[in-house]
VEXTOR-861667 format. One record per residue: x, y, z of N, C-alpha, C in turn. Coordinates in steps of 0.1 Angstrom, whole numbers, padded with zeros to 4 digits, always signed. Last residue first. Layout:
N
XYZXYZXYZ
...
***
This chain:
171
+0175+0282-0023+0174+0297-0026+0179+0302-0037
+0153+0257-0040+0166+0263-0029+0164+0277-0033
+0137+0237-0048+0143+0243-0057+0152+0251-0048
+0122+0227-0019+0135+0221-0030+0145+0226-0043
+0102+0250-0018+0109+0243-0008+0123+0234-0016
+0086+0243-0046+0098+0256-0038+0108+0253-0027
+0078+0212-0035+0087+0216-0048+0094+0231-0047
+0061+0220-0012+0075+0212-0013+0084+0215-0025
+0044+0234-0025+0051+0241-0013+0063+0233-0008
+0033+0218-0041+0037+0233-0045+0044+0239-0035
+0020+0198-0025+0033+0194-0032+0038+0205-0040
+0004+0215-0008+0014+0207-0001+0024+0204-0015
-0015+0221-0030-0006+0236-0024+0007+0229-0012
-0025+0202-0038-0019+0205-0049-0010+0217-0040
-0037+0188-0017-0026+0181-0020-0018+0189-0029
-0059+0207-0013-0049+0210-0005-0040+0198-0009
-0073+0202-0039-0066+0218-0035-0056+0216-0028
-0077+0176-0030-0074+0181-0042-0069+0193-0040
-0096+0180-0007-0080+0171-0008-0073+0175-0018
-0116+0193-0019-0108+0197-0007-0093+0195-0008
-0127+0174-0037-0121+0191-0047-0110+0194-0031
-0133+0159-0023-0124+0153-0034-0120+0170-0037
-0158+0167-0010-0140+0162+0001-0131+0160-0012
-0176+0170-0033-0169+0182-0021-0154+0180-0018
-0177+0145-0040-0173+0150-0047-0167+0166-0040
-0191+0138-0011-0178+0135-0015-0169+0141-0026
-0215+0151-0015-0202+0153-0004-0194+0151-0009
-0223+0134-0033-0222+0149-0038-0211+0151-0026
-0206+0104-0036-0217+0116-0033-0213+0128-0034
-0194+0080-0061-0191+0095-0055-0203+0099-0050
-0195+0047-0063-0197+0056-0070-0193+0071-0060
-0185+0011-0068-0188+0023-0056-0186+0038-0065
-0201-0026-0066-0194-0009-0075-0197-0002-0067
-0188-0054-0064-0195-0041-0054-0194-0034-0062
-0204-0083-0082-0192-0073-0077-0196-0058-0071
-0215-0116-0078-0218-0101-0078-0203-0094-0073
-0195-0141-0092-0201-0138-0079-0204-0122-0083
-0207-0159-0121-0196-0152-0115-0203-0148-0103
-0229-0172-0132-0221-0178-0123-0208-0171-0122
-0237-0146-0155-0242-0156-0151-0230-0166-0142
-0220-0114-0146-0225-0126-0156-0231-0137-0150
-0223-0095-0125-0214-0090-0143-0223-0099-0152
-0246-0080-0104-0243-0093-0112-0237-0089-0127
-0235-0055-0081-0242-0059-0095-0239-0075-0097
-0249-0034-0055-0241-0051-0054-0245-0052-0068
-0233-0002-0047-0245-0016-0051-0236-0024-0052
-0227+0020-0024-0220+0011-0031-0234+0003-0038
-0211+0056-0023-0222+0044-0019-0218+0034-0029
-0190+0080-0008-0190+0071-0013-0204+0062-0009
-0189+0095+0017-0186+0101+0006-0187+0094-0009
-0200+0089+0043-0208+0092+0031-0205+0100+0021
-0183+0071+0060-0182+0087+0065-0189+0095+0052
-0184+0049+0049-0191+0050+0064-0193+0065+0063
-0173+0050+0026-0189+0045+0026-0198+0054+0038
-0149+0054+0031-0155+0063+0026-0165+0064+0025
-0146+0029+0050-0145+0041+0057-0149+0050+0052
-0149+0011+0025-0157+0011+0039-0156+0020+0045
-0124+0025+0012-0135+0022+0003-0150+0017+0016
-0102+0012+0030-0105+0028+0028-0119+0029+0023
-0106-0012+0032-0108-0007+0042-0111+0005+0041
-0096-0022+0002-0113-0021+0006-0114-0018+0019
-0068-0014+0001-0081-0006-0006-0097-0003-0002
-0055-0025+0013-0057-0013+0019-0069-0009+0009
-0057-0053+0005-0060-0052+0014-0062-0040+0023
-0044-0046-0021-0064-0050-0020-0063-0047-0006
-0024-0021-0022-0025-0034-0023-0040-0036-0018
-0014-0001-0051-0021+0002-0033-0024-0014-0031
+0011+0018-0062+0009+0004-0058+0000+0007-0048
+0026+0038-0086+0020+0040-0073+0010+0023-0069
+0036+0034-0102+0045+0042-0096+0037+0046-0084
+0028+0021-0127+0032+0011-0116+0038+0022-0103
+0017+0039-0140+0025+0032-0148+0032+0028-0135
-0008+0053-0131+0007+0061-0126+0014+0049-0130
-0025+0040-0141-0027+0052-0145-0014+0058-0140
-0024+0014-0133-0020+0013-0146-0017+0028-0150
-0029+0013-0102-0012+0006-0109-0013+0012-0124
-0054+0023-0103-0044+0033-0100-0030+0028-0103
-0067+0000-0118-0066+0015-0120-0055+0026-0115
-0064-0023-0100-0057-0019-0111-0054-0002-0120
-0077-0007-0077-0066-0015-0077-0059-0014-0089
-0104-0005-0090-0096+0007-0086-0082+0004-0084
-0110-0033-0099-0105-0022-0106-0103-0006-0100
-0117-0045-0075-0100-0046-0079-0101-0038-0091
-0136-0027-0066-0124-0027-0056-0112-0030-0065
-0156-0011-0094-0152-0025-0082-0141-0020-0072
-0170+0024-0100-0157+0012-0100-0162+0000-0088
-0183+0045-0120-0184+0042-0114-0169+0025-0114
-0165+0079-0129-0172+0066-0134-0171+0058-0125
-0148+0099-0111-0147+0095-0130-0161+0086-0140
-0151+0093-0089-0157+0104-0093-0159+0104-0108
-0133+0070-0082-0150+0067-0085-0157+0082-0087
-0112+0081-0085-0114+0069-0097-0130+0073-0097
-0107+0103-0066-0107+0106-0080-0111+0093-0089
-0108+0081-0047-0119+0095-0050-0122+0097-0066
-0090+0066-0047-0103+0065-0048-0110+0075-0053
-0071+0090-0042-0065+0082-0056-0078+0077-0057
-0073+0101-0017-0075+0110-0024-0077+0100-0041
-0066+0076-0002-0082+0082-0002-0085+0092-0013
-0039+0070-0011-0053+0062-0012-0066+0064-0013
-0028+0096+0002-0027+0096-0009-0043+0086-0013
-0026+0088+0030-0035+0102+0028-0036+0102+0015
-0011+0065+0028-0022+0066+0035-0032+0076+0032
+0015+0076+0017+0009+0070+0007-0004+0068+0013
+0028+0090+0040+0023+0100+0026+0015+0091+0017
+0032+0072+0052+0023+0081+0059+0019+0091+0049
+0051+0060+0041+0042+0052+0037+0026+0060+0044
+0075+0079+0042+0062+0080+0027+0055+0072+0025
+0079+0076+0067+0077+0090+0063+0068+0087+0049
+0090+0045+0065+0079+0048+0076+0071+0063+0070
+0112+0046+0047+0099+0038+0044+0089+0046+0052
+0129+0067+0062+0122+0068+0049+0111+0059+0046
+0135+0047+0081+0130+0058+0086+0123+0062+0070
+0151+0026+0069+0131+0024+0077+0129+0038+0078
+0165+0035+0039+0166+0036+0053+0150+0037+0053
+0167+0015+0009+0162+0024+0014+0160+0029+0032
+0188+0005-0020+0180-0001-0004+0177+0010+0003
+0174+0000-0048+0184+0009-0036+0181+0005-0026
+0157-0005-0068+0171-0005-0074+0179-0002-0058
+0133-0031-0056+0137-0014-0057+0153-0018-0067
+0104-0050-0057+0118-0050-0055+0120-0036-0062
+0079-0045-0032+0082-0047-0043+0098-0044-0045
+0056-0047+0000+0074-0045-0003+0071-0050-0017
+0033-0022+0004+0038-0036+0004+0049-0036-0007
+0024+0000+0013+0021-0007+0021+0026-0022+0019
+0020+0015-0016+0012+0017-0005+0012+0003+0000
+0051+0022-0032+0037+0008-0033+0033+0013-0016
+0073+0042-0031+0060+0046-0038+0049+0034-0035
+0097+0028-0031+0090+0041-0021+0073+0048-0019
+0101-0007-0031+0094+0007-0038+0089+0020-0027
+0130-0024-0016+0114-0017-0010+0109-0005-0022
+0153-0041-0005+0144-0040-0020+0130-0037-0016
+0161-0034+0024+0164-0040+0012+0153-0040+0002
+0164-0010+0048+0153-0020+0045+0154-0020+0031
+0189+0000+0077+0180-0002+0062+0175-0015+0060
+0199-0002+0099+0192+0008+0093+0185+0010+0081
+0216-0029+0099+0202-0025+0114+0194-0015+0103
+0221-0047+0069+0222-0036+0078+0212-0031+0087
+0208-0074+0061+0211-0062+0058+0214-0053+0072
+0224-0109+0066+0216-0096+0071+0221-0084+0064
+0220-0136+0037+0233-0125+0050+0224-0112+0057
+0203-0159+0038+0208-0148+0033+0212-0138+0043
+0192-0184+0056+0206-0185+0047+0211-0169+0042
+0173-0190+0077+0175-0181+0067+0186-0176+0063
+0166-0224+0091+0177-0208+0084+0169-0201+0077
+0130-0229+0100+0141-0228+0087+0149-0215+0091
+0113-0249+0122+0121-0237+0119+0132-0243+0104
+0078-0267+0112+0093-0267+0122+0105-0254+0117
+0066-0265+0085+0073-0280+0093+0083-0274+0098
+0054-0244+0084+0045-0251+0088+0054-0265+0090
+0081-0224+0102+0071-0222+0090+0063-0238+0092
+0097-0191+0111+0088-0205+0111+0082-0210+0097
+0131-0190+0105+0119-0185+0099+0111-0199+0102
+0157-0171+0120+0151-0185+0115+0136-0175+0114
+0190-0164+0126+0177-0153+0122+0168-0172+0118
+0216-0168+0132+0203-0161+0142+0198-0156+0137
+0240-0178+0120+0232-0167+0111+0219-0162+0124
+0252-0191+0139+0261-0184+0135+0255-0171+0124
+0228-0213+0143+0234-0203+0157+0243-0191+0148
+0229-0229+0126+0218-0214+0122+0224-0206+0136
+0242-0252+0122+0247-0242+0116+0240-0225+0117
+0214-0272+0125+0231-0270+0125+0235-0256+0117
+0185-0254+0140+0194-0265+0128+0205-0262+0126
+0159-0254+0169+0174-0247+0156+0176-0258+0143
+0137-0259+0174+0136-0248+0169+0151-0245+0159
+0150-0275+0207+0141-0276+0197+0142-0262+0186
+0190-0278+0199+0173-0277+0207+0164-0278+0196
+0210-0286+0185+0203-0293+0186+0189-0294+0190
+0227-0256+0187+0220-0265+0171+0212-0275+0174
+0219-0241+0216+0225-0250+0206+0221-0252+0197
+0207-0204+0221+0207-0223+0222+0213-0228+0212
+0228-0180+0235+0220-0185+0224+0219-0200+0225
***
């Protein structure tokens, strides 16, 4: 390991090995390491980005329901803009307010899905003006397809979480 003095360290950080870049030169990171197997204050539930938990949660768990939260997104769109037409950040909010924070998708997964639904014509979008000197907002509405792929996902989310829940109640 390099000394306290090279470039990148600061006294005392050889004993913690963990540093953090940042725009003036390396910083300790003073807080004690969690354990190799686990990942400290993580919601099981926020698509894709860390919020603080009651438990610390094993990576392997994070990795398994963030692959459940992927396939969830698309189905959670669906159902918004089938309802009535939506923006990006009100689907965002929409799905934080309608599962009482228990499901988190962050902007940056939203509007990739919401392009991919566009592409694959489940979804179309206009460009509106809300008000005078605000910027136009996208609204994105349901195609008849889509409204298809939504009943699809729909059936088959409801026969996967019916088939887990037996599955759990035991013999």
């Amino acid at each position: 390991m390099a000394s306290a003095g090279q470039e990148g360290e600061t006294p005392g950080s050889e004993a913690l090995g963990r540093h953090r870049p940042t725009n003036f030169g390396t910083q300790v990171d003073e807080r004690p390491a969690p354990p190799a197997n686990l990942v400290r204050k993580r919601n099981l539930y926020r698509a894709h980005t860390p919020i603080i938990h009651r438990y610390s949660v094993p990576e392997e768990v994070l990795r398994w329901t963030q692959q459940i939260r992927k396939g969830s997104t698309r189905l959670a769109i669906l159902q918004l803009v089938s309802e009535r037409e939506r923006y990006g950040y009100e689907i965002v909010t929409s799905i934080r307010n309608r599962t009482n924070g228990g499901l988190e998708v962050a902007e940056g997964n939203v509007y990739p899905a919401l392009h991919a639904l566009e592409a694959e014509g489940y979804v179309t979008s206009t460009w509106r003006e809300v008000e005078p000197g605000v910027p136009p907002r996208k609204y994105y509405r349901i195609t008849a397809r889509g409204r298809e792929h939504r009943s699809v996902l729909v059936k088959e989310w409801k026969e996967y979480a019916s088939a887990i829940a037996r599955l759990l109640e035991g013999e």
